[in-house]
C-alpha positions as a Markdown table, in Angstrom:
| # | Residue | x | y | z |
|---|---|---|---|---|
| 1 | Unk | 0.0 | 0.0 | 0.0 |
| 2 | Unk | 1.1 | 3.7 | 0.0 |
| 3 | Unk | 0.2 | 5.3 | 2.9 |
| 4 | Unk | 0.5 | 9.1 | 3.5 |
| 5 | Unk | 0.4 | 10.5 | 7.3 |
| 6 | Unk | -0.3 | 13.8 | 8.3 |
| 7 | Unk | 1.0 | 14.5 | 11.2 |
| 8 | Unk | 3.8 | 15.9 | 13.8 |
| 9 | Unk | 7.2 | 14.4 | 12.5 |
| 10 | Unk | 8.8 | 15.1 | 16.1 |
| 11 | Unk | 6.5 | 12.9 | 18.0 |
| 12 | Unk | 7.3 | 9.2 | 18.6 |
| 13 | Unk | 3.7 | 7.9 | 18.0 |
| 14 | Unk | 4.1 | 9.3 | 14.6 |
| 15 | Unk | 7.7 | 8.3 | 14.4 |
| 16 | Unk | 6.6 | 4.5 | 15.3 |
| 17 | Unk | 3.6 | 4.4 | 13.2 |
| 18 | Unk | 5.1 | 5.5 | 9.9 |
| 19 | Unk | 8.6 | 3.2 | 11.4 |
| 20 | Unk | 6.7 | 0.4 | 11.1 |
| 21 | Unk | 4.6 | 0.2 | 8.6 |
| 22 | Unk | 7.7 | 1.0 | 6.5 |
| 23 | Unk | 9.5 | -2.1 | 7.8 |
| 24 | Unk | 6.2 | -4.1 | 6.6 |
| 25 | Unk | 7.4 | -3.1 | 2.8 |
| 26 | Unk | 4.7 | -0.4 | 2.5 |
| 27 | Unk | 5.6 | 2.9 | 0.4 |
| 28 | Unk | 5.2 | 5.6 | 3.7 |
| 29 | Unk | 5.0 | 9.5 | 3.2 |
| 30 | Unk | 4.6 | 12.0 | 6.0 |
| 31 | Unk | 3.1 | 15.2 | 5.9 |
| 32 | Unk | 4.3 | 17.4 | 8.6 |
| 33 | Unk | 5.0 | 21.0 | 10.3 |
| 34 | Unk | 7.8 | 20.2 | 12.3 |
| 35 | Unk | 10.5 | 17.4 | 10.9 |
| 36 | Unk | 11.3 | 14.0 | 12.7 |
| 37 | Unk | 15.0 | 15.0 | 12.6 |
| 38 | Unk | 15.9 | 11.2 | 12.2 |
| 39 | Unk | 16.2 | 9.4 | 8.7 |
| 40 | Unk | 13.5 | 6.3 | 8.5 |
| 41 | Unk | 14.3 | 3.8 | 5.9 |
| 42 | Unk | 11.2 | 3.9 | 3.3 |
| 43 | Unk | 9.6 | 7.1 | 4.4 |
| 44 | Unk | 9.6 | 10.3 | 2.8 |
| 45 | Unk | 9.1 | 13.3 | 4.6 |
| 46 | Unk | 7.4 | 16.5 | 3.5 |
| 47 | Unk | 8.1 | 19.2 | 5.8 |
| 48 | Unk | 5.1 | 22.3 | 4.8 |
| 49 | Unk | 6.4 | 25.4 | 4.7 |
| 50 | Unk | 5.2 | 27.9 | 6.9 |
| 51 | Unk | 5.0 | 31.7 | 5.1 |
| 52 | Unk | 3.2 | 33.9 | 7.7 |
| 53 | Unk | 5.2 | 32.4 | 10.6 |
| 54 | Unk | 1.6 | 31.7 | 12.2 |
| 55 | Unk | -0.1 | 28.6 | 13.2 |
| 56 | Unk | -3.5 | 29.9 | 12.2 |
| 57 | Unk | -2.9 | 32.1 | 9.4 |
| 58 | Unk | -0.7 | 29.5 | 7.6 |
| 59 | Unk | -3.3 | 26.8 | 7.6 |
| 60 | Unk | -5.0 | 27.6 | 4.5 |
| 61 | Unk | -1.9 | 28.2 | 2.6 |
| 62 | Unk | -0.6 | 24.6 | 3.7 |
| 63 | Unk | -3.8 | 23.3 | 3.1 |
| 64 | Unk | -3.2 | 24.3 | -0.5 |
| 65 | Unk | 0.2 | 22.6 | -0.1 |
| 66 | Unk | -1.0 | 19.3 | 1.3 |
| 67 | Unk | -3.5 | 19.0 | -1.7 |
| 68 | Unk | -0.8 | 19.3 | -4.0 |
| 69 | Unk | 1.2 | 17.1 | -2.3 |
| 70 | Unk | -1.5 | 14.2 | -1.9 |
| 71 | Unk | -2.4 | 15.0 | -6.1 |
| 72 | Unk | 1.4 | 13.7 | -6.7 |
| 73 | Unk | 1.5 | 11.1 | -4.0 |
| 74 | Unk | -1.7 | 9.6 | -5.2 |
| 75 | Unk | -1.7 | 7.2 | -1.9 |
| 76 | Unk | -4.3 | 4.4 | -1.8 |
| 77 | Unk | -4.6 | 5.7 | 2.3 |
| 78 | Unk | -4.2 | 8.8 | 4.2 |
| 79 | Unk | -4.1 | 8.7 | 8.3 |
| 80 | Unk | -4.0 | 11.6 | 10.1 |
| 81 | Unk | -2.6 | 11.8 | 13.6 |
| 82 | Unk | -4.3 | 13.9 | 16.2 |
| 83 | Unk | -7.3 | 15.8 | 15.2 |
| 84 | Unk | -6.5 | 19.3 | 16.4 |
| 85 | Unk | -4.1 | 20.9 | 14.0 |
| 86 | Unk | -3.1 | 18.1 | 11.3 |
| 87 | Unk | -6.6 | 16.3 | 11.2 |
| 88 | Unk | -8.2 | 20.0 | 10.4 |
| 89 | Unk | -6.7 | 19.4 | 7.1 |
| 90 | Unk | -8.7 | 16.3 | 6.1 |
| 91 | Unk | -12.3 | 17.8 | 5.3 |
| 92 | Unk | -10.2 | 20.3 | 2.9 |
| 93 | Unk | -8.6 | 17.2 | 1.2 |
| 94 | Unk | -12.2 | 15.2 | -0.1 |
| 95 | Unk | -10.1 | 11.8 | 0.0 |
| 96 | Unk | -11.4 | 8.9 | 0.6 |
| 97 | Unk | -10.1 | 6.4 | 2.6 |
| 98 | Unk | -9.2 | 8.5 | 5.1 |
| 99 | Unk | -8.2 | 7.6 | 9.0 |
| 100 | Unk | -8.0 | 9.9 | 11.8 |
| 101 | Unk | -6.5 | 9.2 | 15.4 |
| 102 | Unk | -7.6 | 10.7 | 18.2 |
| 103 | Unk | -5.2 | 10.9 | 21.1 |
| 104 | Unk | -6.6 | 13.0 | 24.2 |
| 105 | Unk | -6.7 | 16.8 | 24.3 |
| 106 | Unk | -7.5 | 16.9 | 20.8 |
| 107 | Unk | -11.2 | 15.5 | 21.7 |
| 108 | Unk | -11.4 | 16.4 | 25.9 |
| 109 | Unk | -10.0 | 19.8 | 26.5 |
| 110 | Unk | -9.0 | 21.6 | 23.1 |
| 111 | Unk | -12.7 | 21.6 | 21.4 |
| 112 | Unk | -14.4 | 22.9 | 25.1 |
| 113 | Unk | -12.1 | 26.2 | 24.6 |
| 114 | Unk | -14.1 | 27.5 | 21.4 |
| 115 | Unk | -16.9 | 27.1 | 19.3 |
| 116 | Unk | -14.4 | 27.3 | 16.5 |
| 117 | Unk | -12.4 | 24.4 | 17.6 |
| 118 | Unk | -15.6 | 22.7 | 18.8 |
| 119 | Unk | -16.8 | 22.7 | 14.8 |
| 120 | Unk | -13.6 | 21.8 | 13.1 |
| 121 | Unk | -13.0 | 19.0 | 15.2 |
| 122 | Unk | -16.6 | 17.9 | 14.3 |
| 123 | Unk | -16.1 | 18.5 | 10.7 |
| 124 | Unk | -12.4 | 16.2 | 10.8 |
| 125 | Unk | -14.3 | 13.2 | 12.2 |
| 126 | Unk | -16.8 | 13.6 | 9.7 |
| 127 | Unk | -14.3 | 13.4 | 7.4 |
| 128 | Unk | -13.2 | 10.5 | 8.2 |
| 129 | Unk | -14.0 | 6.8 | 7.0 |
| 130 | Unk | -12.4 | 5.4 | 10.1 |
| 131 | Unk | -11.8 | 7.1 | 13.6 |
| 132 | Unk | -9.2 | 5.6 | 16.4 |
| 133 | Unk | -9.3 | 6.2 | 19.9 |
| 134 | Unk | -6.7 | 5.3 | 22.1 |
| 135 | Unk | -9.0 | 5.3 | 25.0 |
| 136 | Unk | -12.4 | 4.4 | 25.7 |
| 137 | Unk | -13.7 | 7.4 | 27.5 |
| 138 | Unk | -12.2 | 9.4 | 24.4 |
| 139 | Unk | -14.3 | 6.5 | 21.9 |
| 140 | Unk | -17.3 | 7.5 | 23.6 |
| 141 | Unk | -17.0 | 11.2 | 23.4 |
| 142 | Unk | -16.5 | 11.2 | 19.8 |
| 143 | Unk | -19.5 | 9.2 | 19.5 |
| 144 | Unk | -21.7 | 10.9 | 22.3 |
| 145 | Unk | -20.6 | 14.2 | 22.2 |
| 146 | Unk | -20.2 | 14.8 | 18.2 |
| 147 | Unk | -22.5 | 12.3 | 16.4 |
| 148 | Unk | -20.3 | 10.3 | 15.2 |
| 149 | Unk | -21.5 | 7.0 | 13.9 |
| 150 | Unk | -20.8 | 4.1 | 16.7 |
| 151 | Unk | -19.4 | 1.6 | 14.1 |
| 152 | Unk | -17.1 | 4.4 | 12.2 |
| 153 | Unk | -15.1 | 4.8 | 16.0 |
| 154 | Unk | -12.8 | 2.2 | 16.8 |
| 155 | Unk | -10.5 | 1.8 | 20.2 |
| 156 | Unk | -7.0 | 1.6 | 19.1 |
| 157 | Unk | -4.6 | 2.5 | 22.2 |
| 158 | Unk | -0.9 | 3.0 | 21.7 |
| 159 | Unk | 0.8 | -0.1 | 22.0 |
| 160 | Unk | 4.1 | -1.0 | 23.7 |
| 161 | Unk | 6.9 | -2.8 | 22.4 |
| 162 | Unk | 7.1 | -5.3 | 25.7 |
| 163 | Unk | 10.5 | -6.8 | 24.9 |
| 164 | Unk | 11.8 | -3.2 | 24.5 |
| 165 | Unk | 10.0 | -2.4 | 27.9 |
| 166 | Unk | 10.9 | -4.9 | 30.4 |
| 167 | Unk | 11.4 | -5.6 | 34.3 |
| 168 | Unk | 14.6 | -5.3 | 35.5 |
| 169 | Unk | 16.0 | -8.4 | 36.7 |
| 170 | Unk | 17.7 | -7.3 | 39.7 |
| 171 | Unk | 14.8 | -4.8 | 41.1 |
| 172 | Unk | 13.6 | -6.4 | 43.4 |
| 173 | Unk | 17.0 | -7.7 | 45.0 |
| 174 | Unk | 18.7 | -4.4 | 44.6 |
| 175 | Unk | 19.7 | -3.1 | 48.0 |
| 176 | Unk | 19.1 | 1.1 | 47.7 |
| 177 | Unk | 19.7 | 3.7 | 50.4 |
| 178 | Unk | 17.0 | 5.4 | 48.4 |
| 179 | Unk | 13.6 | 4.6 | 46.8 |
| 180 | Unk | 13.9 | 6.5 | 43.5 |
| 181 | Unk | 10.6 | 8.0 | 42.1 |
| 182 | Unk | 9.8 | 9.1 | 38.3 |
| 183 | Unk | 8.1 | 10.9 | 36.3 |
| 184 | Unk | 8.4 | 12.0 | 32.7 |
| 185 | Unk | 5.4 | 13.6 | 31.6 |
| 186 | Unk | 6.9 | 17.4 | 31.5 |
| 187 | Unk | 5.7 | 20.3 | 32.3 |
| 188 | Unk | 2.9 | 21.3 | 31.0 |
| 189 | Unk | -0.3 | 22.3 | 33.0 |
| 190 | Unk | -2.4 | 19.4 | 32.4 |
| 191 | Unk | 0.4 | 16.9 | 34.1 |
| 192 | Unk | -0.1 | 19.4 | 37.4 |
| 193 | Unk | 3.5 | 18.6 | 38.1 |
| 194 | Unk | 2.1 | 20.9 | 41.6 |
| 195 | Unk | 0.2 | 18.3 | 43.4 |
| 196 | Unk | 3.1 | 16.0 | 42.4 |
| 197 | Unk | 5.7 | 18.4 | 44.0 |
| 198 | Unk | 3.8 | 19.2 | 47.3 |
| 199 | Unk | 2.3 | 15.6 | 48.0 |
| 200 | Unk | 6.1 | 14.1 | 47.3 |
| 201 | Unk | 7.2 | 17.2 | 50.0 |
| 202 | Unk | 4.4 | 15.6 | 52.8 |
| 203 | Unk | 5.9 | 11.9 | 51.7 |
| 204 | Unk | 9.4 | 12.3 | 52.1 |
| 205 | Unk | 9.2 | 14.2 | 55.4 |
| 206 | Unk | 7.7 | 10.8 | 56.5 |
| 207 | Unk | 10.1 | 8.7 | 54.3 |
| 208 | Unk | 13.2 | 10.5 | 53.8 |
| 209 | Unk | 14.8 | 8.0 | 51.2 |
| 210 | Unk | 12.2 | 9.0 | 48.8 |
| 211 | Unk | 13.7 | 10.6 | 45.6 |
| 212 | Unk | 12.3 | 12.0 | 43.1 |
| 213 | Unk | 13.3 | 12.6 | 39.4 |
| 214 | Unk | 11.1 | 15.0 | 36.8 |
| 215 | Unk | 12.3 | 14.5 | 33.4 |
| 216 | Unk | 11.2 | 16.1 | 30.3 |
| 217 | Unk | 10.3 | 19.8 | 28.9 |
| 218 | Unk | 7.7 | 22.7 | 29.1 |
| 219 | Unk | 6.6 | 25.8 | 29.7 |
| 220 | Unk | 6.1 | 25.2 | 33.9 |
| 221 | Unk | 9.6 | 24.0 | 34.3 |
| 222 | Unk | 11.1 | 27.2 | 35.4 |
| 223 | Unk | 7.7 | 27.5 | 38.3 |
| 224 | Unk | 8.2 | 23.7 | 39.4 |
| 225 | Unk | 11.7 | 24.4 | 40.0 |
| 226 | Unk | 11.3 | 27.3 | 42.2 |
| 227 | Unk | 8.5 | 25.3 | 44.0 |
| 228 | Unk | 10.8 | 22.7 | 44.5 |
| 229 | Unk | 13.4 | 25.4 | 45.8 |
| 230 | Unk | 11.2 | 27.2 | 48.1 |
| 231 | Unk | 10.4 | 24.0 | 49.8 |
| 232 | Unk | 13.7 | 22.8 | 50.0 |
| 233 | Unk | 13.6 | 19.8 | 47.8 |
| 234 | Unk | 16.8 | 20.7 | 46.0 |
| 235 | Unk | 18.6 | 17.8 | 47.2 |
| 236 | Unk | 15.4 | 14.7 | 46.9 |
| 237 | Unk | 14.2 | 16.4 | 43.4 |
| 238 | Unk | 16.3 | 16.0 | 40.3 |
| 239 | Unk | 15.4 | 17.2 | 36.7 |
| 240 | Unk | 16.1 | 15.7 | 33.7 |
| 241 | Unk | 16.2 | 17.0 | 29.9 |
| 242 | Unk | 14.3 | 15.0 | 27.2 |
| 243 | Unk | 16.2 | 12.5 | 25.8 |
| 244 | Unk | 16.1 | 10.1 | 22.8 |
| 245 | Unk | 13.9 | 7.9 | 22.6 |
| 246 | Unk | 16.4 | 4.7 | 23.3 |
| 247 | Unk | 17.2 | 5.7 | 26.6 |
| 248 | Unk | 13.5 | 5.8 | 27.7 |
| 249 | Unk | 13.7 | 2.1 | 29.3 |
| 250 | Unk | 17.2 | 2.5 | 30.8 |
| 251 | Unk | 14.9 | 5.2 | 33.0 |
| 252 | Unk | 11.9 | 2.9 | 34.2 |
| 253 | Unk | 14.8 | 0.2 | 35.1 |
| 254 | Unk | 16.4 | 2.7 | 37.3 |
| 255 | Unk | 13.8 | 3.8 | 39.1 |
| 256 | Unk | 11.1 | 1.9 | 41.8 |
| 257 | Unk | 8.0 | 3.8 | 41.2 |
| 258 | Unk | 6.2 | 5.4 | 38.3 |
| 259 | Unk | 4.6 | 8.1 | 39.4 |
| 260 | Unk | 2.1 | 11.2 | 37.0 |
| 261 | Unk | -1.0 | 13.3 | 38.3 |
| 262 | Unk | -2.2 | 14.4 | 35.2 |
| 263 | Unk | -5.5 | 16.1 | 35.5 |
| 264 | Unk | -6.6 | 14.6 | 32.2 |
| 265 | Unk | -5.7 | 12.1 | 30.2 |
| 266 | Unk | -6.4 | 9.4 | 27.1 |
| 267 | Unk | -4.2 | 6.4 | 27.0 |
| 268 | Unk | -0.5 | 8.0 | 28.4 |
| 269 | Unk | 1.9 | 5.8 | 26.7 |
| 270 | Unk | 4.0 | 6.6 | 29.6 |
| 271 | Unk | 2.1 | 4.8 | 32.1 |
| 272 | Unk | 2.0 | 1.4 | 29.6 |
| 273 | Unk | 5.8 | 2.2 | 29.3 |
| 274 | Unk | 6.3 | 2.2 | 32.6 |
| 275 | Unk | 3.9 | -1.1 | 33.9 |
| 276 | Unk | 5.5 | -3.0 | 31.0 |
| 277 | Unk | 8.7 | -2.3 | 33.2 |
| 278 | Unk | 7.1 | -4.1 | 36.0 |
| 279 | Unk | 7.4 | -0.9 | 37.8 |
| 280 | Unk | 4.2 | 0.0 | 40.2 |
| 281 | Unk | 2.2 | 3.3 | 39.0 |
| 282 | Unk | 0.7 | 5.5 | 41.2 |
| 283 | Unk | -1.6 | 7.7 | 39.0 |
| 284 | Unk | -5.1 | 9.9 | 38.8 |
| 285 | Unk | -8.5 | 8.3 | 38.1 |
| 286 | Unk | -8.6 | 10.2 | 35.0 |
| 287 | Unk | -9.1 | 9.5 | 31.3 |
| 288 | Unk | -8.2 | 6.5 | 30.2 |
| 289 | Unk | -6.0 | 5.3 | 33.1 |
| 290 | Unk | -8.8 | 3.3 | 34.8 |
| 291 | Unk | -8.6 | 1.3 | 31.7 |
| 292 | Unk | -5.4 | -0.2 | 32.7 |
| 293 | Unk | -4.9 | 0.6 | 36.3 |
| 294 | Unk | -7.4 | -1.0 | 38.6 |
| 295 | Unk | -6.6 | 0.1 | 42.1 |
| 296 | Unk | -4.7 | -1.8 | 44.5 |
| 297 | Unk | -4.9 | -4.8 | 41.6 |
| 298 | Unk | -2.2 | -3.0 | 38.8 |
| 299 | Unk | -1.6 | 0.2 | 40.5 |
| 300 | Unk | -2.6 | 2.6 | 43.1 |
| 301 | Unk | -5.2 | 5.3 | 41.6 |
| 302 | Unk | -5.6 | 8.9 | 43.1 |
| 303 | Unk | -7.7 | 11.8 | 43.0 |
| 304 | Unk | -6.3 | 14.3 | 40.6 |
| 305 | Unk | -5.2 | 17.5 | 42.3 |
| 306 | Unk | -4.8 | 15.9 | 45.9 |
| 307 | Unk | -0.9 | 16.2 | 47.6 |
| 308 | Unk | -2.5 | 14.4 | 50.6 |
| 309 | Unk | -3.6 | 11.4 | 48.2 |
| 310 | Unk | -0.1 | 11.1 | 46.4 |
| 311 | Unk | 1.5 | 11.4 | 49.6 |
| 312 | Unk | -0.2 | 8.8 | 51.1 |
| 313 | Unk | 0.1 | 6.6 | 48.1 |
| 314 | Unk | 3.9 | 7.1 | 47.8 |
| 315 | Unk | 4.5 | 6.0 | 51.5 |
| 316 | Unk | 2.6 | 2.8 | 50.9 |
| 317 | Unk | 4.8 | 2.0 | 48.1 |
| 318 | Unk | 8.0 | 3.3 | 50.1 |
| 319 | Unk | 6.9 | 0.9 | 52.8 |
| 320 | Unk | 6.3 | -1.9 | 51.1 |
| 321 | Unk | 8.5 | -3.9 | 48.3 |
| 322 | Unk | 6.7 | -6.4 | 48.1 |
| 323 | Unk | 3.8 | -5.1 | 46.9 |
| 324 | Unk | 5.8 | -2.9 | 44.8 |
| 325 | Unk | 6.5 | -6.3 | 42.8 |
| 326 | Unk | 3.2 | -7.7 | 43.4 |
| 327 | Unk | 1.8 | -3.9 | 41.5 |
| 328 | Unk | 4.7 | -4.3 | 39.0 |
| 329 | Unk | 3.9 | -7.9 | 38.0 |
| 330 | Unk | 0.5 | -7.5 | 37.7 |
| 331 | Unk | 1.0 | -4.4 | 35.7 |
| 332 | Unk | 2.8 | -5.9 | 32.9 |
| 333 | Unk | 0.5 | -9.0 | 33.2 |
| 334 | Unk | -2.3 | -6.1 | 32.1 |
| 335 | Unk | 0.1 | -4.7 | 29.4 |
| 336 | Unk | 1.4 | -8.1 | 27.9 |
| 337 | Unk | -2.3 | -8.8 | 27.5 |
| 338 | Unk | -4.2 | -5.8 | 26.5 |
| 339 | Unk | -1.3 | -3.5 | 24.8 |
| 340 | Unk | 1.2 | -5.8 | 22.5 |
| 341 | Unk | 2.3 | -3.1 | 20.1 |
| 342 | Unk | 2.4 | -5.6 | 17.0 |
| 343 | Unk | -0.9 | -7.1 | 17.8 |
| 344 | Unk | -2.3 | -3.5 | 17.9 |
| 345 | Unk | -0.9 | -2.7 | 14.8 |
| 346 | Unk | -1.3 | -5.8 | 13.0 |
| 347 | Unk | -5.2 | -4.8 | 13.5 |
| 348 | Unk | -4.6 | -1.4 | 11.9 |
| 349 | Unk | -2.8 | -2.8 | 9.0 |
| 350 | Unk | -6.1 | -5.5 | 8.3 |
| 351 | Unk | -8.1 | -2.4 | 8.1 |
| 352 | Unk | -6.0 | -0.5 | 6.5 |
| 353 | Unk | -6.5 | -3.5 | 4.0 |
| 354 | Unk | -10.3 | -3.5 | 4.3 |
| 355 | Unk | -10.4 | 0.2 | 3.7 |
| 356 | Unk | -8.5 | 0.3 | 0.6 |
| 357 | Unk | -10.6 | -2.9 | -1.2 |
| 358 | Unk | -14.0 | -1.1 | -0.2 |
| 359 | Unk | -12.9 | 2.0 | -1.6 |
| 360 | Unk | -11.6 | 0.3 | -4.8 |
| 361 | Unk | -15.2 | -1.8 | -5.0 |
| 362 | Unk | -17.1 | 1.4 | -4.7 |
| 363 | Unk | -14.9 | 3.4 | -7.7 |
| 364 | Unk | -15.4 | 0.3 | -9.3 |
């Protein structure tokens, strides 16, 4: 097949889509803003240009670009990643099939802000002869909140690669001074990197060999680090830069509990990471996370924006290994079954197939 994605070149998910349905022999093209940086073998990149320097006042003229681009690609597929942004561009393109992933704030927070946002988001699913949602409070919003046809949506969520993401041996032997917690989320406002901050203060006053590490990027880094400062965390709170991508299970190995109290969520690929690792996740009863964590069973679920919660959920993890390796086994038990990155996509690629042969029938 030759399959065109539109979507953010610098994001892994779009990085490991287009990756691997490369590798499976298909002819990939990726339509983006912002480039991947990295060379994939079998995908070519078109980076849009961006003449008025302006997110909004540059759609229409890369709309114009990405219709060009799709007349010379001529793909038998297009898939658009995240509706906000790239899958704004699909209506505009009248192709047919086309696929459009849904991934979080792109259905539950961005469409609430504005009417506008609220009726191009409609208009995108419309557009689309297949929707994924990689959660299944996400699925039914696009079905109960914008009329979307019930068999059209489909529950797809990011898979993980579990021999990529696995236990460390040695964890639960390993003789530490410290219990090392982590979190790489970033900072934005919806991870509420706050109530993290403050709950892990009221925890480690209890527990003083709690650590924690924040890892990642955003615009609330430089507030987090002076709320860490003004509490006097400098030496129990480390930060961490992004890093690539191969690094990322080096982190859940070295660490003894996955922590994030995002205040709204789909499926964070983060928290399937980190079970996968056998590592036990303390995280908010939002989103999709109740999907995969059932409290006390594969994790220890909180109520989002609650220090007094996390704390309370970090000292019962501090105070207990072995229910730190009962939650960590159980977890990737959950993952193993339910998230198997090449089963996931092995499902898209069948209906990529069924897509493609309907869509030839009906021309026919």
């Amino acid at each position: 097949m030759k399959i065109c994605y539109i979507a953010d070149g610098r994001s892994i998910h779009t990085q490991r889509w287009v990756h691997y349905f490369a590798q499976k022999g298909h002819e990939i093209y990726l339509i983006t803003y912002d480039p991947m940086d990295r060379i994939i073998t079998g995908v070519t990149e078109y980076v849009l240009t961006s003449p008025l320097n302006n997110l909004y006042l540059d759609f229409f003229p890369r709309q114009r670009q990405i219709n060009k681009l799709i007349r010379e690609i001529n793909p038998d597929l297009i898939h658009a990643h995240f509706i906000a942004k790239y899958g704004f561009h699909l209506p505009g393109l009248g192709f047919h099939p086309a696929v459009i992933s849904a991934w979080g704030d792109d259905v539950l927070i961005l469409p609430q802000k504005s009417r506008l946002l609220w009726y191009y988001t409609k208009k995108a699913l419309a557009a689309a002869d297949l929707v994924y949602a990689v959660s299944r409070n996400i699925q039914k919003s696009i079905i109960g909140d914008f009329g979307i046809p019930e068999m059209k949506v489909r529950y797809l969520p990011f898979g993980i690669d579990t021999d990529l993401f696995a236990p460390e041996p040695l964890r639960g032997s390993r003789k530490h001074e410290t219990i090392e917690v982590f979190s790489n989320r970033g900072f934005f406002p919806v991870y509420d990197n706050e109530t993290l901050v403050v709950g892990f203060e009221q925890a480690s006053r209890k527990n003083p060999r709690l650590r924690l590490t924040l890892k990642g990027e955003g615009p609330e880094e430089d507030s987090i680090r002076a709320l860490v400062n003004s509490l006097g965390l400098r030496d129990t709170i480390s930060f961490r830069k992004k890093t690539d991508y191969s690094e990322v299970p080096g982190d859940y190995r070295n660490a003894d509990i996955f922590i994030t109290t995002s205040l709204s969520d789909g499926t964070p690929v983060s928290v399937l990471e980190a079970m996968a690792s056998g590592l036990p996740c303390i995280a908010t009863s939002v989103g999709g996370i109740p999907e995969w964590i059932e409290d006390k069973v594969t994790g220890l679920l909180v109520k989002p924006g609650s220090p007094d919660q996390v704390a309370k959920a970090l000292l019962t993890l501090a105070s207990d290994p072995s229910l730190r390796e009962q939650l960590g086994t159980s977890a990737r038990d959950m993952v193993v079954l339910k998230g198997q990155w090449k089963n996931l996509m092995a499902r898209a690629e069948k209906d990529y197939q069924e897509l493609t042969k309907t869509n030839k029938q009906d021309k026919s």
